[in-house]
Backbone as CSV, one residue per row, in Angstrom:
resi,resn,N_x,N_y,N_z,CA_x,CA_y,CA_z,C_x,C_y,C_z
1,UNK,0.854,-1.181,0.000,0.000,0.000,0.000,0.893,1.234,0.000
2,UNK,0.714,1.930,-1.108,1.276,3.404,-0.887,1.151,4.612,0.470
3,UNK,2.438,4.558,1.240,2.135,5.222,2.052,1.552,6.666,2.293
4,UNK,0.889,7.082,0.983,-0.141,8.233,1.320,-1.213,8.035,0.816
5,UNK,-1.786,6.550,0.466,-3.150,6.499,0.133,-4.195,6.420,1.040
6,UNK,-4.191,6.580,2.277,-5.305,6.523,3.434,-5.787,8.454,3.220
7,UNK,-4.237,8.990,3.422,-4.456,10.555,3.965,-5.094,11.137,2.304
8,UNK,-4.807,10.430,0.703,-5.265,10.370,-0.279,-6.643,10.791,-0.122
9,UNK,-6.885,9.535,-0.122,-8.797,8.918,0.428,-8.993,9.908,1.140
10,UNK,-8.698,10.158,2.155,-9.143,11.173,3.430,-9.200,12.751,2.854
11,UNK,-8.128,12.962,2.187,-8.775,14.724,1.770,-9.148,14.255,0.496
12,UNK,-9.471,13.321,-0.130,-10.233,13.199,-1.549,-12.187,13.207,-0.939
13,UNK,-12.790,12.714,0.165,-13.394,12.350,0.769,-13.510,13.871,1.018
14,UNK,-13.282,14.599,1.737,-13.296,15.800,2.644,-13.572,17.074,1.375
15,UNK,-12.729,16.853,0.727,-13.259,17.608,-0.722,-14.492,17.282,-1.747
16,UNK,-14.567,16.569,-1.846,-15.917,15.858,-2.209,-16.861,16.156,-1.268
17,UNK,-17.395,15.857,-0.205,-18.397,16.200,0.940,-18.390,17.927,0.847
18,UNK,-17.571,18.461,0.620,-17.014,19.957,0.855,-18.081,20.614,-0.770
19,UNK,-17.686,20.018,-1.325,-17.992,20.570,-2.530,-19.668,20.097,-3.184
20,UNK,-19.685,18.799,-3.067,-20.859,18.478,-4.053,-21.821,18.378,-3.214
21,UNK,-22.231,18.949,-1.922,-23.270,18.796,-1.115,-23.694,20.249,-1.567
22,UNK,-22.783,21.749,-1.465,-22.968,22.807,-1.932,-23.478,22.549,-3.383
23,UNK,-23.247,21.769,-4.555,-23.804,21.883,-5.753,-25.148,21.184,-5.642
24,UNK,-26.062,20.975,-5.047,-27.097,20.311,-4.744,-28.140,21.311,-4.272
25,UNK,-27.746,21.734,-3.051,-28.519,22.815,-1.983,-28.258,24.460,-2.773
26,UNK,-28.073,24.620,-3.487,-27.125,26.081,-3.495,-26.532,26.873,-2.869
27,UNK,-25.603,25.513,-2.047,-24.576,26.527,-1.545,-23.616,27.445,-1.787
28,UNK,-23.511,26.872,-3.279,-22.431,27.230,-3.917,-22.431,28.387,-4.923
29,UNK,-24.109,28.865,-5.207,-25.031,29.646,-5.903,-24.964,31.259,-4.699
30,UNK,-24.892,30.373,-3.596,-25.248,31.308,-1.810,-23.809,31.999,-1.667
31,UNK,-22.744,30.816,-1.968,-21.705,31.682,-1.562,-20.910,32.500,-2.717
32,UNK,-21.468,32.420,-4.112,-20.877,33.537,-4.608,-22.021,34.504,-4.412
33,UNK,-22.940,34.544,-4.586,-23.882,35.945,-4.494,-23.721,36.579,-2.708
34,UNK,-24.045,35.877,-2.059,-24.514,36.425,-0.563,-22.537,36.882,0.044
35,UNK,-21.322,35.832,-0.533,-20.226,36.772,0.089,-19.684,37.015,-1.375
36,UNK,-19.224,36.298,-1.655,-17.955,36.380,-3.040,-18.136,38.394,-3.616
37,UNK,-19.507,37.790,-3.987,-19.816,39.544,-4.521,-20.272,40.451,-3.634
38,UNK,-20.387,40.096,-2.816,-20.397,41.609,-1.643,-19.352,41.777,-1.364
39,UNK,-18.019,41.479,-1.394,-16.752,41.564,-0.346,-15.711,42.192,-1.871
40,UNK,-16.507,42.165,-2.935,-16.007,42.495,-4.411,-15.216,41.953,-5.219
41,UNK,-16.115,40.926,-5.697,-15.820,39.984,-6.922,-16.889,39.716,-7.490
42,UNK,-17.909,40.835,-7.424,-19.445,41.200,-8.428,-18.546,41.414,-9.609
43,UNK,-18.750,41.205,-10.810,-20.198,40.122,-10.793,-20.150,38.789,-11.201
44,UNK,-18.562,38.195,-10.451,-17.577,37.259,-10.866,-17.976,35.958,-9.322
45,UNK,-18.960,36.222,-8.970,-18.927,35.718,-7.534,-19.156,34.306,-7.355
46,UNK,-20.162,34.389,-8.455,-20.686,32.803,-8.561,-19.842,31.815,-9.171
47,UNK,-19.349,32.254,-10.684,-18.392,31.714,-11.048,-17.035,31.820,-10.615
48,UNK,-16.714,32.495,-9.942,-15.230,32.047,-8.749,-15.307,30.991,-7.849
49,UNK,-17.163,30.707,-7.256,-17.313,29.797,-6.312,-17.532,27.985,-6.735
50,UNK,-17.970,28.579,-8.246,-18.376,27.187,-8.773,-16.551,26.804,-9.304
51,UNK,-15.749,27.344,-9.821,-14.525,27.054,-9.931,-13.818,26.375,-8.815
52,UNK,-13.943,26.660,-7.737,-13.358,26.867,-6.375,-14.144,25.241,-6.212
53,UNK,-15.482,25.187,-6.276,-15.707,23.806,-5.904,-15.556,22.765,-6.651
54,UNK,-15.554,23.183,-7.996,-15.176,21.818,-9.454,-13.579,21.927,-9.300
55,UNK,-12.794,23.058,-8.757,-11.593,22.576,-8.995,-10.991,21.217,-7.418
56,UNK,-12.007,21.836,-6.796,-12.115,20.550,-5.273,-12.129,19.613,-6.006
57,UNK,-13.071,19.152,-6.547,-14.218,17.692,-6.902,-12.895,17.140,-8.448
58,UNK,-12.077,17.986,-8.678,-10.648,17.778,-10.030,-9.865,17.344,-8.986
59,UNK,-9.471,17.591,-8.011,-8.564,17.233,-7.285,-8.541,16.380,-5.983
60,UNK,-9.816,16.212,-6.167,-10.428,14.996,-5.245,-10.101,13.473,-6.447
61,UNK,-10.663,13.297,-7.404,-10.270,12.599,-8.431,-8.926,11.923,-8.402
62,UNK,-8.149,13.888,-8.586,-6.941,13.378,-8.777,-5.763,12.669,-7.780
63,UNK,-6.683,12.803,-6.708,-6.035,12.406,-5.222,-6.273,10.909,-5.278
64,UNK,-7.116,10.299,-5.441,-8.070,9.128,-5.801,-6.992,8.194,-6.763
65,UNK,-7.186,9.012,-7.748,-6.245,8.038,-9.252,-4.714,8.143,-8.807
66,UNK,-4.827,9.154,-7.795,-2.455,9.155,-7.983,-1.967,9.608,-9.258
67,UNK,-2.627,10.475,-9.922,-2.507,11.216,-10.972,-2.170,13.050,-10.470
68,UNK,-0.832,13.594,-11.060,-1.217,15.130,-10.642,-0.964,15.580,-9.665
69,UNK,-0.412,14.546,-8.710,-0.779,15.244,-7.636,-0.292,16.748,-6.934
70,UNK,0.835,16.922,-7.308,1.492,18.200,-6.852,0.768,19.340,-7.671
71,UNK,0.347,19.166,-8.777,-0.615,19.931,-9.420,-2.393,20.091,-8.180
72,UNK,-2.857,19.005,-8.158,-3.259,19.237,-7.572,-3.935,19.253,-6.092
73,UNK,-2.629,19.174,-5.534,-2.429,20.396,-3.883,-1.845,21.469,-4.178
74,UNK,-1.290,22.092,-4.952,-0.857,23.377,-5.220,-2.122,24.181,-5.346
75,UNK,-3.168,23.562,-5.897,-4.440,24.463,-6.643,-5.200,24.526,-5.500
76,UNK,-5.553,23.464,-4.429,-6.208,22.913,-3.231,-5.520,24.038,-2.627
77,UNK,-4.277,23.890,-2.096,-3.776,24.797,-1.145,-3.927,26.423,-1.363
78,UNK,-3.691,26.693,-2.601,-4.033,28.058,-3.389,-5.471,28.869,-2.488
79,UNK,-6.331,27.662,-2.820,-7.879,28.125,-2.573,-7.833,27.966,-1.113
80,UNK,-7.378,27.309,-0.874,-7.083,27.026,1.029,-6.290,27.983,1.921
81,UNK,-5.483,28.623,0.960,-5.041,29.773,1.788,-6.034,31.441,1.427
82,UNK,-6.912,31.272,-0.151,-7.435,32.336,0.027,-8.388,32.473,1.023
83,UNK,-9.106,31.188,1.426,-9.887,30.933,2.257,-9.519,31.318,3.592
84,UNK,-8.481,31.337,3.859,-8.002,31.897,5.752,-7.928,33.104,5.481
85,UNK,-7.446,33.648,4.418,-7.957,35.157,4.181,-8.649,35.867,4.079
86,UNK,-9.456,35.207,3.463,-10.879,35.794,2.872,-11.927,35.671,4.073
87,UNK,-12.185,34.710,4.811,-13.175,34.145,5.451,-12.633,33.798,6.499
88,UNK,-11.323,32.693,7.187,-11.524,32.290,8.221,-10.130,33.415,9.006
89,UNK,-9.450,34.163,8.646,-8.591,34.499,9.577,-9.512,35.573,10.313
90,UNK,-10.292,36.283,9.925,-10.849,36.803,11.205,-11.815,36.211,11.921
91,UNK,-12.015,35.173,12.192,-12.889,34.644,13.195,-11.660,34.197,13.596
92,UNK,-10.679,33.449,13.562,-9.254,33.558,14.535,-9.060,32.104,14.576
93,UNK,-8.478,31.287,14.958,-8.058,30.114,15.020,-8.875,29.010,14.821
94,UNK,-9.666,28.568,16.175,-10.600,27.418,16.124,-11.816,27.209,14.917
95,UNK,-12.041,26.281,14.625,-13.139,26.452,14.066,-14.770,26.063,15.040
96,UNK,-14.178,25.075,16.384,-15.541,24.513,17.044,-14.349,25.014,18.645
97,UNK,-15.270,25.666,19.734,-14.652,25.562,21.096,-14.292,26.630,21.294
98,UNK,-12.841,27.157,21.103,-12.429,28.413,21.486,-13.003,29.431,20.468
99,UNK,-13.921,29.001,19.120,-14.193,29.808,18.652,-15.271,29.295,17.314
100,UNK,-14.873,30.124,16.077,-15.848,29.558,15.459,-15.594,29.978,14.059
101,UNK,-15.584,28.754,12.752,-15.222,29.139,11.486,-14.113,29.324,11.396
102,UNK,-12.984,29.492,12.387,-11.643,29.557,12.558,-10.998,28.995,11.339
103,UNK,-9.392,29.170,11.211,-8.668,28.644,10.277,-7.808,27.422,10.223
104,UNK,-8.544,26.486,11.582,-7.061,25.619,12.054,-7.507,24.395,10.965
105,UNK,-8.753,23.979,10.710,-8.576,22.908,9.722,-8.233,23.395,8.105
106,UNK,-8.635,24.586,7.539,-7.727,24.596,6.815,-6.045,24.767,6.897
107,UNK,-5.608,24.910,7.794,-3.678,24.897,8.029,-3.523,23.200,8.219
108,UNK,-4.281,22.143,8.969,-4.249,21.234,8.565,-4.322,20.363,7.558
109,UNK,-5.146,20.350,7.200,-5.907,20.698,5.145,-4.357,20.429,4.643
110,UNK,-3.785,21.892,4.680,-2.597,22.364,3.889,-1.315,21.303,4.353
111,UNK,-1.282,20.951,5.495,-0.126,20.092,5.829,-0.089,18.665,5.396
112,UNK,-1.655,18.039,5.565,-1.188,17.164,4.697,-1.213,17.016,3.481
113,UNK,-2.188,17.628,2.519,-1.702,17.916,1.105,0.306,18.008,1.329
114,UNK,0.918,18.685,1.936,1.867,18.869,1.562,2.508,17.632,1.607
115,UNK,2.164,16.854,2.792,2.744,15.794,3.099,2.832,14.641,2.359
116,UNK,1.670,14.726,1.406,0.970,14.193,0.328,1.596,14.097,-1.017
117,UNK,1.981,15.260,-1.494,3.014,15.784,-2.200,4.628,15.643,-2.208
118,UNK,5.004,15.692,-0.888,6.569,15.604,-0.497,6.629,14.150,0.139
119,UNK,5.724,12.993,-0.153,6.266,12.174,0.989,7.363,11.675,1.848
120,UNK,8.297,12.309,0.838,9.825,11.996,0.892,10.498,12.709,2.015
121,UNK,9.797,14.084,1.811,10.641,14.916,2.083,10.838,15.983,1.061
122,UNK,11.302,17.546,1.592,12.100,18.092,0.358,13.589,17.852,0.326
123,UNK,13.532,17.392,-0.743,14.792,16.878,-1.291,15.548,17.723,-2.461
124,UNK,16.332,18.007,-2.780,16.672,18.759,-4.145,16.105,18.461,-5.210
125,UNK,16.273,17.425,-5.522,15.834,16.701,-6.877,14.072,16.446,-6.645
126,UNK,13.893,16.339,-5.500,12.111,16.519,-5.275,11.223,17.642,-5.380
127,UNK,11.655,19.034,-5.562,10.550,19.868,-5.462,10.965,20.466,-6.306
């Protein structure tokens, strides 16, 4: 067994749930109109959000097949850090307890994608 196919599965899983439950309900309709374009990315709001979740549900795939992958956690992490910017760094750390919506599971998110990516290590000849 490839030693990153559990943590694979696990943010392929987490991105998927993340994404295609919003294309169902309109969440994803909600969060470009109600923030994307109020915070100013009118009249780009919806389609930044539907990108943001098909490029999840591309890289959920690609997490899945072992295809891409540094391609895509680079794109994952991209959207994962606009996200602590955009949305979770001011509600402040936690997301459940000391607080709320916080940024700590996306910085987790990001570590193992990386880990995912580098299993090795960075190495010279690796990155």
């Amino acid at each position: 067994m490839n030693g990153t196919l559990l943590l694979r599965i696990s943010v392929a899983i987490i991105l998927l749930t993340h994404s295609v439950f919003g294309m169902f309900n309109n969440g994803i309709n909600d969060f470009g109109n109600l923030y994307l374009n109020q915070i100013g990315f009118a009249p780009f709001g919806v389609a930044l959000a539907w990108s943001i979740k098909l490029s999840h549900v591309v890289a959920a795939v690609l997490l899945l097949l072992n295809k891409y992958i540094k391609l895509a956690g680079f794109v994952t992490i991209l959207v994962l850090i606009m996200g602590i910017i955009l949305v979770h760094f001011q509600e402040g750390w936690f997301v459940v307890g000391g607080g709320r919506n916080g940024m700590e599971y996306n910085f987790l998110l990001i570590v193992v994608l990386v880990a995912i990516m580098y299993p090795n290590g960075f190495k010279k000849n690796n990155v």
